[in-house]
ZAMARGU-4260 file (C-alpha; in steps of 0.2 Angstrom, whole numbers, plus 5000, padded with zeros to 4 digits):
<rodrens>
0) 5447/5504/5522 | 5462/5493/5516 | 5453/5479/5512 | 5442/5494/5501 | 5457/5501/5494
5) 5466/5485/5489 | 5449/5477/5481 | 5449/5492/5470 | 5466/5490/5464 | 5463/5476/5459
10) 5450/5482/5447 | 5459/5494/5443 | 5472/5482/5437 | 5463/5474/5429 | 5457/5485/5419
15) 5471/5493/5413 | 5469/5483/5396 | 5455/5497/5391 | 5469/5512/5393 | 5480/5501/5383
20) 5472/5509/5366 | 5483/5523/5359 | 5499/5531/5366 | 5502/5529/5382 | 5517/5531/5396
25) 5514/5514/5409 | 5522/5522/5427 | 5525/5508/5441 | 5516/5516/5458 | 5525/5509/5473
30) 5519/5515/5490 | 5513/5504/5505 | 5499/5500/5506 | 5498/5486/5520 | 5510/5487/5538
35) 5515/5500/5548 | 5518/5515/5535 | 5502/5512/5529 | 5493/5521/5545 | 5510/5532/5545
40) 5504/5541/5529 | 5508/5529/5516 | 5491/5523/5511 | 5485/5545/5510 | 5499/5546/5499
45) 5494/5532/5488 | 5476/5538/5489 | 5484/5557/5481 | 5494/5551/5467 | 5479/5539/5462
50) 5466/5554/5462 | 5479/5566/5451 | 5482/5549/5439 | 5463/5550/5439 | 5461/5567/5435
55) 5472/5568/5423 | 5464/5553/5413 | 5449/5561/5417 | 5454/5576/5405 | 5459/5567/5391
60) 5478/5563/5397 | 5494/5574/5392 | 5500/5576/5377 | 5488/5562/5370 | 5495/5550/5382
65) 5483/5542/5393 | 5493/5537/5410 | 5493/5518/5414 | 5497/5517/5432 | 5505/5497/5439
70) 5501/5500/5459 | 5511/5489/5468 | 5510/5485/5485 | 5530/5486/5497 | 5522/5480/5510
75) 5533/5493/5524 | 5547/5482/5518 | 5563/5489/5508 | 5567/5472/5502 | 5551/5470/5495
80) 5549/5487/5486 | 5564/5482/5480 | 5557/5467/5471 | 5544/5476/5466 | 5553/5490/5458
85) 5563/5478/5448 | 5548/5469/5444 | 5541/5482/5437 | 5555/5488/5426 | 5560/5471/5421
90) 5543/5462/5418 | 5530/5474/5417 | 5541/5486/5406 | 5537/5504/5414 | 5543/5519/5407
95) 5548/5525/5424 | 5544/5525/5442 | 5534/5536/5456 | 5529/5535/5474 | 5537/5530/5487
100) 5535/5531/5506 | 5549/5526/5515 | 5566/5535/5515 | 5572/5517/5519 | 5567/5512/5504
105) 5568/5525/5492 | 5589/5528/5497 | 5592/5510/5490 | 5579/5512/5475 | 5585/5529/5468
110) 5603/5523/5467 | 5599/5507/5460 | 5586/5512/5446 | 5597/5530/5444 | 5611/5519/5439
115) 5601/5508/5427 | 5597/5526/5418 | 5577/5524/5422 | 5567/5539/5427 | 5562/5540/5448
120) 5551/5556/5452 | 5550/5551/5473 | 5534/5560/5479 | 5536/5559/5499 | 5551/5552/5505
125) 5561/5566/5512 | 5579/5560/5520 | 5591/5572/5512 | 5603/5556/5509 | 5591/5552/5494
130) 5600/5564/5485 | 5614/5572/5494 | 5633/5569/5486 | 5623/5555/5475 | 5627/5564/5458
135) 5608/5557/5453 | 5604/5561/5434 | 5588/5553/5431 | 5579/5555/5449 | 5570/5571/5455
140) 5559/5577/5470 | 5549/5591/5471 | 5546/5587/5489 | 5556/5594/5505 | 5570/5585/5510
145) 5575/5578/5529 | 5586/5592/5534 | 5572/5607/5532 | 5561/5599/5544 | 5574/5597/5558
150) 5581/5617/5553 | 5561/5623/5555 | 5557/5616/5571 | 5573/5623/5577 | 5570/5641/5571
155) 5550/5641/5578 | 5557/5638/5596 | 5570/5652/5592 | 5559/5665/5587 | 5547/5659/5600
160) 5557/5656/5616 | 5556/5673/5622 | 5539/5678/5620 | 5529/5662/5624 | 5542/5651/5636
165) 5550/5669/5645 | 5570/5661/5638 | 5582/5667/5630 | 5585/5652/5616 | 5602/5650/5624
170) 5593/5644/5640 | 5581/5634/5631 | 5584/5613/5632 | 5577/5600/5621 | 5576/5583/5618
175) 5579/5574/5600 | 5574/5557/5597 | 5571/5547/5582 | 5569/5531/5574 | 5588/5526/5569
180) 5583/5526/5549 | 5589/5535/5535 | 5574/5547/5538 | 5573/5548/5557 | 5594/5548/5558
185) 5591/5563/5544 | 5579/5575/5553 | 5588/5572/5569 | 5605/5577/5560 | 5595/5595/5554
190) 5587/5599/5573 | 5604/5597/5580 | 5615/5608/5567 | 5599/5621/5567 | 5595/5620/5586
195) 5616/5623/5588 | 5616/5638/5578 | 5602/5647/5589 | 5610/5642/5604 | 5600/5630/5611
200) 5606/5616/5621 | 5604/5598/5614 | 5602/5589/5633 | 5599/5572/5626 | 5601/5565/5605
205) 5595/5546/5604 | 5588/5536/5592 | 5580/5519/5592 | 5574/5506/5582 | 5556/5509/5574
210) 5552/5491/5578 | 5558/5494/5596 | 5545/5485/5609 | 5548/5498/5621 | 5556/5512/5623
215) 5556/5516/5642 | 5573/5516/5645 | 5576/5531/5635 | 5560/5540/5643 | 5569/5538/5660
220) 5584/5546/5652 | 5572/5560/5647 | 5566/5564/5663 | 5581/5566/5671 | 5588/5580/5658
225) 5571/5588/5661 | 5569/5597/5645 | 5558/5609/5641 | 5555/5604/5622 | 5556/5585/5613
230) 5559/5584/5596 | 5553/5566/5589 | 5555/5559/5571 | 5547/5541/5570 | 5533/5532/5561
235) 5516/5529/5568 | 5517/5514/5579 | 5534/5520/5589 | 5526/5536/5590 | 5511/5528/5599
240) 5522/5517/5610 | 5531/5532/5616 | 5517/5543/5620 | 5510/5530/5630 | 5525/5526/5641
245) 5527/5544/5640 | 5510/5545/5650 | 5514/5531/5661 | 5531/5537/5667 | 5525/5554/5669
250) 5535/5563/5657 | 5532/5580/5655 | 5536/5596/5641 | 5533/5612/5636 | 5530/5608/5619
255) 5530/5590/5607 | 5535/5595/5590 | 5535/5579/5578 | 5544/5579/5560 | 5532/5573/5547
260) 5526/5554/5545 | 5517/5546/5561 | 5515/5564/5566 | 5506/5569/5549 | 5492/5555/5555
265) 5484/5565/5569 | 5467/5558/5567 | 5474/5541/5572 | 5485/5547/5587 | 5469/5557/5594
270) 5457/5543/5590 | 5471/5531/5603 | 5474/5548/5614 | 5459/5560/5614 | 5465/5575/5622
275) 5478/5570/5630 | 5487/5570/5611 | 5479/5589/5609 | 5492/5603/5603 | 5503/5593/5600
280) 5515/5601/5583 | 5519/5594/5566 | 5532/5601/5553 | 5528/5594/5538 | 5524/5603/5518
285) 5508/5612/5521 | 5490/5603/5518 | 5484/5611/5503 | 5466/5612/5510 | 5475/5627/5525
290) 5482/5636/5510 | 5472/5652/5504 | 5467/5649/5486 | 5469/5666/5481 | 5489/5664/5486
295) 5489/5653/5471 | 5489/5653/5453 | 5473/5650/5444 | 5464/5635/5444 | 5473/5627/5458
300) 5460/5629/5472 | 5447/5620/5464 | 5460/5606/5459 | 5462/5606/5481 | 5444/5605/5481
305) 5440/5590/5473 | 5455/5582/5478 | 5449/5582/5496 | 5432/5578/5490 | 5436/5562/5484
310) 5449/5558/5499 | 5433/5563/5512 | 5420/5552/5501 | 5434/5538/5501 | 5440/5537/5519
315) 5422/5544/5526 | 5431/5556/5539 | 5435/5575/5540 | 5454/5572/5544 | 5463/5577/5529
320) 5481/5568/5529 | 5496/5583/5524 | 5502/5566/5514 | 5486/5567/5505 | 5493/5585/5499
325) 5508/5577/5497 | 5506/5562/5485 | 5494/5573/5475 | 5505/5588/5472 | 5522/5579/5468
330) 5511/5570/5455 | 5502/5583/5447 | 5517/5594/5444 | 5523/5581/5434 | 5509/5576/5424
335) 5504/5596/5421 | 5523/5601/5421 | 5535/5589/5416 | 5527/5576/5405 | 5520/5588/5392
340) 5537/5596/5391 | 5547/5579/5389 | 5533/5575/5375 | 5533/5592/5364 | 5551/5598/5365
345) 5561/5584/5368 | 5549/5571/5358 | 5543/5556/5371 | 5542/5550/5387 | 5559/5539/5388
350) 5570/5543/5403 | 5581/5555/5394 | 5567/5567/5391 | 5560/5568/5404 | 5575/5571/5413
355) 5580/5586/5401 | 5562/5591/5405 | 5563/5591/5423 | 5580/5599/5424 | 5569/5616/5414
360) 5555/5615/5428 | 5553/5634/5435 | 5537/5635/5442 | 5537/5650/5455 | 5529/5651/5473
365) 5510/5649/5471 | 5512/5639/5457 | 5507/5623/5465 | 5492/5615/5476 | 5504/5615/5493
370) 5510/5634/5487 | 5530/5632/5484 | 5536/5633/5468 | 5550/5619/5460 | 5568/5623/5454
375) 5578/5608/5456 | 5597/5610/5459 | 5607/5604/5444 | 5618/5591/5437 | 5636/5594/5449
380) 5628/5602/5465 | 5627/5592/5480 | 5608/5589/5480 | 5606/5588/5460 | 5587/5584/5457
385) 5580/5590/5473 | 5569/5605/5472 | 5577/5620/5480 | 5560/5629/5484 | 5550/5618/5493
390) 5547/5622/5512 | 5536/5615/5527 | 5528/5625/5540 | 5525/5620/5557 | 5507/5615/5562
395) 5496/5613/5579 | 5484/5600/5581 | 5468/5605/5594 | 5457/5591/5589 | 5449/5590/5574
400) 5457/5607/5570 | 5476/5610/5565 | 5483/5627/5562 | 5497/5634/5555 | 5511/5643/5566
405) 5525/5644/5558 | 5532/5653/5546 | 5522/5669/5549 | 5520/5674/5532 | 5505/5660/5533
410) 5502/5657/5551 | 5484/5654/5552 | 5485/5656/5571 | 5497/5660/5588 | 5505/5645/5595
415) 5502/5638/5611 | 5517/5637/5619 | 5519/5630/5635 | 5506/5618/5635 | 5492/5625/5648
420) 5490/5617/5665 | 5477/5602/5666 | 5485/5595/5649 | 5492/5576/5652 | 5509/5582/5649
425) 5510/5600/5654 | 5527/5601/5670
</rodrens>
């Protein structure tokens, strides 16, 4: 499927001499498209904003603006989406950036383009040091940060505990582990402050590198606090690593709840795991495709339905990627929201528009594919140009099916919690 997707970049490239007639806003794509974030939901991403840059030249462009996307390939390497990125501003000449996988790499890009006053709309990295205390002016995310994923996880198992797992949260014990990034360190930071405020006992925190060859010595260390919940934030290929020592060393829990990335990719964890990877969770924004259309405004479900159709006829599978969801909606919002606002009330597309223009987005809940609407915190707060009404839920896999469980406002189905007996890692 990469060789696929690459070839057609390629063309796409190179036919971007065609869109060059009339107005037009060129928009550097950077995403990874080739080592290990590519399986981890990098390449769904890239796949989401490509479809919505489609779409939208599809119906004529914005504002009479046709979008000229420059896809660029980081390779799961900060240093070279850091090249990229400056490649593209310097040599290529875009009139901003968008993307962006890796919190790893979008903490160093933000601050460096921010400060060169060019416009950064991130579309999936979520570590809340992107933004936090950074005093950003020209950089904006309408996705979830870092911290909310950690708090979610934390406050299922509390309002859980006692009905499914027969404890009180203050006799509850988990387990957090993560990969020792910006994004891993970040969620980790969030289940611990949110887990703490319930009650819960932390037995074991521990990160490790992502690249680690194995991460046994930290499973035996699990198995002696004999949690009843682990909490893991990593990227697709230390997440496969551990769930395979996990099996050979006998590890058991209650309940796996993963944060987003690797965990978002459950087609490839059960096609190396089958059932044994079954109900396992996810926290992570909400996979527009789960969302009822009639909770939405207007319009917005067909827009899901032919974004997924195009994903299915791409991939040719029925697993639909929440980072699908995920580079599609961060994308549209802009080129349905921002864009024609930067171009009719403040006259253009440079980065000063459209930050004035993404500074005045107020779209309320329902008004976007993944159903939470977009405010970003202003210029002075803490988090300045991170949306303050996004939100994840947290998901069950069975399968080919995933369900919603939390929040319960748009729970699709009950948890289950503990894992049943017979399961690979039920106690």
């Amino acid at each position: 499927m990469i060789r696929r997707i690459l070839a057609g970049l390629a063309l796409a490239l190179a036919a971007t001499g065609v869109l060059a007639q009339g107005k037009e806003i060129k928009i550097g794509v950077i995403y990874d498209l080739t080592g290990p974030f590519a399986a981890g939901g990098s390449m769904a991403g890239y796949l989401g904003t490509k479809y919505a840059i489609d779409m939208i030249n599809e119906r004529g462009g914005v504002e009479g603006y046709r979008i000229r996307p420059i896809y660029v390939d980081a390779q799961s390497k900060a240093e070279v989406a850091i090249n990229e990125a400056t490649r593209l501003v310097e040599q290529e000449k875009v009139d901003m950036l968008m993307g962006v996988f890796s919190s790893a790499h979008c903490v160093p890009l933000v601050q460096k383009f921010d400060a060169a006053r060019k416009f950064f709309w991130a579309n999936i990295c979520v570590a809340s040091n992107v933004f936090r205390d950074k005093n950003l002016k020209y950089s904006f995310r309408a996705q979830i940060h870092g911290d909310q994923l950690g708090h979610s996880s934390c406050h299922f198992l509390a309002e859980n505990a006692k009905a499914k797992l027969g404890k009180e949260p203050k006799d509850l014990k988990v387990a957090i582990i993560h990969e020792d990034g910006p994004y891993g360190t970040g969620v980790a930071s969030g289940n611990e402050s949110a887990c703490k405020g319930h009650g819960i006992q932390i037995a074991l925190k521990e990160g490790y590198a992502a690249t680690a060859p194995d991460l046994s010595p930290m499973i035996t260390k699990l198995k002696r606090a004999r949690v009843d919940v682990v909490l893991h934030t990593g990227y697709n290929p230390d997440i496969t690593l551990f769930l395979r020592q996990a099996k050979e060393q006998g590890l058991k829990w209650q309940a796996l709840i993963g944060h987003g990335a690797g965990y978002g990719q459950f087609d490839k964890l059960y096609a190396t795991f089958k059932d044994d990877a079954n109900l396992l969770y996810n926290v992570d924004p909400v996979g527009a495709q789960m969302l009822d259309p009639k909770t939405l405004a207007p319009g917005l479900g067909d827009v899901t339905k032919e974004m997924v159709r195009r994903y299915r006829a791409e991939v040719k599978g029925d697993e639909v990627s929440p980072h699908l969801s995920m580079g599609f909606n961060q994308s549209w919002i802009f080129f349905t929201d921002v864009l024609p606002r930067a171009i009719k009330k403040y006259g253009g597309i440079d980065s000063e528009a459209l930050r004035k223009a993404a500074i005045d987005t107020d779209i309320p809940a329902g008004g976007t594919i993944q159903g939470y609407g977009v405010k970003f915190y202003p210029p002075g707060h803490a988090m300045a140009g991170q949306n303050e009404r996004a939100s994840p839920v947290v998901m069950q896999y069975n399968a080919q099916d995933t369900f919603i469980v939390w929040p319960t406002a748009v729970k699709t189905k009950e948890p289950v919690l503990p894992l049943p007996r017979g399961h690979a890692f039920a106690p």
